[in-house]
N, C-alpha and C positions, 0 to 999 in steps of 0.2 A: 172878659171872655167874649163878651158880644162884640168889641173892639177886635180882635184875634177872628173871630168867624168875619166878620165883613172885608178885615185885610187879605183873609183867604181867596173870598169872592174876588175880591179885584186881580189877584193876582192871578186867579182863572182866565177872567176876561181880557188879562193882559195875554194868558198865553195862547187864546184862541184868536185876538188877532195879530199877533207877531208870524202867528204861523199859517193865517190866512194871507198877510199880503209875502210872506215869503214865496206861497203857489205862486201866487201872480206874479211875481219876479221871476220864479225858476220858468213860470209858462212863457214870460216875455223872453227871455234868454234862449228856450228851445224856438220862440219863434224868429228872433232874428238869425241865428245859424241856421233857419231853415233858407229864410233871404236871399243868406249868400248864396245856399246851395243850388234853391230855385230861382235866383236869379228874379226875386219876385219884390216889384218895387210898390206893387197895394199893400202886400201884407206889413212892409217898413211902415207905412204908412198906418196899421193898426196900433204898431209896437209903441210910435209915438204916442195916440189915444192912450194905451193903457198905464202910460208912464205919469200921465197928468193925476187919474186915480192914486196911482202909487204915493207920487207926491201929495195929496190930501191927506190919503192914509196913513203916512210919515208924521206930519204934521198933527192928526187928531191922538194917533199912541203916545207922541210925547208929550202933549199936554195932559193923558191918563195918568202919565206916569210921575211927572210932576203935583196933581193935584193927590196922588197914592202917599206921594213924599212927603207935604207938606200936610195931610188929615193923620197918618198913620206912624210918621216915623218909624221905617222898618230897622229892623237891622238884623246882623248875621246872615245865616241861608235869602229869607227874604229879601232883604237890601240888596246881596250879593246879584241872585235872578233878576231885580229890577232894571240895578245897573247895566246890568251885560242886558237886558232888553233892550234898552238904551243904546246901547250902541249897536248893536244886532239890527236893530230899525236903521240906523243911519246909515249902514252897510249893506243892508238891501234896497234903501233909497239911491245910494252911490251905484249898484250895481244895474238897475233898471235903467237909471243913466247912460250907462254902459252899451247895455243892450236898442238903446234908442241908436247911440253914435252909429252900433255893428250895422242897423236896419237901414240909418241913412245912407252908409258906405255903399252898402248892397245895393241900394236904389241906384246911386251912381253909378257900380261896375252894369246893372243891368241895361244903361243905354250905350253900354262902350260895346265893341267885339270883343268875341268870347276867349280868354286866355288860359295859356294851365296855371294852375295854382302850383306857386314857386315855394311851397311847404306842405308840412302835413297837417292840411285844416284840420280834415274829419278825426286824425288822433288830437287835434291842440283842443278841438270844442269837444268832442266828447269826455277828456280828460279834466276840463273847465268846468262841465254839463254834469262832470260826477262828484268833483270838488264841492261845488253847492248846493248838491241834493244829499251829499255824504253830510258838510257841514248842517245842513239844515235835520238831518235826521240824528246827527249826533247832540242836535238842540231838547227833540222830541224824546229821545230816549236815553237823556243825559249820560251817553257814553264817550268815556274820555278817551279808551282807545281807539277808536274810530277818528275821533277828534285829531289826535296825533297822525292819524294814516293821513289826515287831510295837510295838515302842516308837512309833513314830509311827503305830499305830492307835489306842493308849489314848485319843487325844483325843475319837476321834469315839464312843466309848462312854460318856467322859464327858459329853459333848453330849446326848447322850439324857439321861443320866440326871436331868441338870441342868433340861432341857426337861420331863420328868416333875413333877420335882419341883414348879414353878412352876405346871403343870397341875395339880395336887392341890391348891394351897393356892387357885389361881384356883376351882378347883369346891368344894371346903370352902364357900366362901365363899357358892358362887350355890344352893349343893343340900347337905346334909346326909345327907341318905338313902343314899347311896352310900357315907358315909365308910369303912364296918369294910374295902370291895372295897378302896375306894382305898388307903386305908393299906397292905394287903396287899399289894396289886402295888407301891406305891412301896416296900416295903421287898424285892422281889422286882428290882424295877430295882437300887437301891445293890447287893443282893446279885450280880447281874451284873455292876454296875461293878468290885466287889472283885474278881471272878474273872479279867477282865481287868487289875487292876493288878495281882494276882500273875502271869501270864501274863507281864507285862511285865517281871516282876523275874527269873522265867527267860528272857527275851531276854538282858535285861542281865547276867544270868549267863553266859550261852552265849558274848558279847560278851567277857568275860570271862578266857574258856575259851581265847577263840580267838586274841586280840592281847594279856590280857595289863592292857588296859585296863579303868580301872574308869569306868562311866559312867551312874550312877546322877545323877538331878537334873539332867541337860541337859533342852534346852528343843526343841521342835519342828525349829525352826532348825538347830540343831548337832547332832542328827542329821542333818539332809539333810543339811549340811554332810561329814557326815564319810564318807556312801555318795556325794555327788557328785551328787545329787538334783538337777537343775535348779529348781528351787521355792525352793533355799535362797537364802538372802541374806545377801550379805557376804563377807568372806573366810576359809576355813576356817583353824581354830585353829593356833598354830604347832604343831611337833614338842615334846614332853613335855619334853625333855632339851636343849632350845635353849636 
């Protein structure tokens, strides 16, 4: 019993800071799409600062979580939450990375002339910006369907990006003079897009977390399917163990 209370405790203290350095990721992310917007090459210059934190803080949760595994041997629910801590950490470690690259970009477009943005940033970040505050809330209050709304967002982030992309090489083509912007921002778009496919791999974690199920590499589809989405088509998958 007194084994059972102490595992409890840790597994608090894991989840106060998984979702301490989650803030500081989501805050580094709204600060570098501020970057680009303000064209503000000190503030890239913080995002980096707060990235080196992040990476410490990476690095001390998984040795938490390793020394949880090896005094407690969890398992079922617990194991389950530990795991998916696990990687939840590694994915807002990757995504603060993220947000370092957007902030350096941004530092570069602010010594260039000032160009139109050849997509739709302010829907692809804020779309991004809600993807990892959704994932991250669908963590807190272990809601699976939330979680799903997040997995069946990626798409339309990837739509931009893709739409980007095809804009860059269509104006490559017609105008040169803009190239160093454009390459800039396109590589500021994919760096969005990634922010949102790890946002989606803590969905699918949380997913995880919550039934037990693993559901990585479903397709549009079998999401709805599985939240009861009217939009889905077909009939949803049998039971696992049928």
């Amino acid at each position: 019993m007194h084994q059972r209370r102490r595992l409890s405790r840790e597994i608090e203290k894991l989840k106060r800071k998984i979702l301490s350095i989650s803030a500081e990721v989501e805050n580094m992310v709204r600060l570098a799409v501020g970057c680009v917007v303000e064209r503000d090459a000190e503030t890239a210059q913080r995002v980096g600062d707060l990235d080196k934190e992040i990476d410490q803080a990476e690095v001390d949760l998984e040795e938490e979580v390793l020394k949880i595994l090896a005094l407690y041997q969890p398992v079922a629910v617990d194991l389950r939450f530990i795991v998916a801590v696990l990687k939840i950490n590694n994915d807002l470690e990757r995504i603060g990375d993220l947000a370092v690259n957007i902030a350096q970009r941004a530092a570069m477009l602010s010594t260039l002339p000032h160009c139109e943005v050849p997509f739709d940033f302010p829907g692809m970040a804020a779309k991004s910006q809600w993807m990892l505050r959704s994932s991250l809330d669908a963590l807190v209050n272990l809601d699976t369907a939330l979680a799903y709304e997040v997995c069946d967002a990626d798409d339309e982030v990837d739509a931009i990006n893709h739409q980007m992309y095809k804009t860059v090489i269509a104006g490559l083509g017609a105008d040169t003079s803009l190239a160093d912007r454009w390459i800039l921002l396109l590589g500021i778009s994919r760096l969005l897009e990634r922010i949102a496919d790890h946002a989606t791999n803590i969905a699918e974690d949380v997913i995880y977390l919550t039934t037990g199920e693993i559901v990585r590499h479903r397709t549009v589809e079998e999401y709805q399917r599985a939240v009861g989405d009217p939009r889905a088509v077909g009939d949803p998958p049998p039971p696992r163990n049928s």
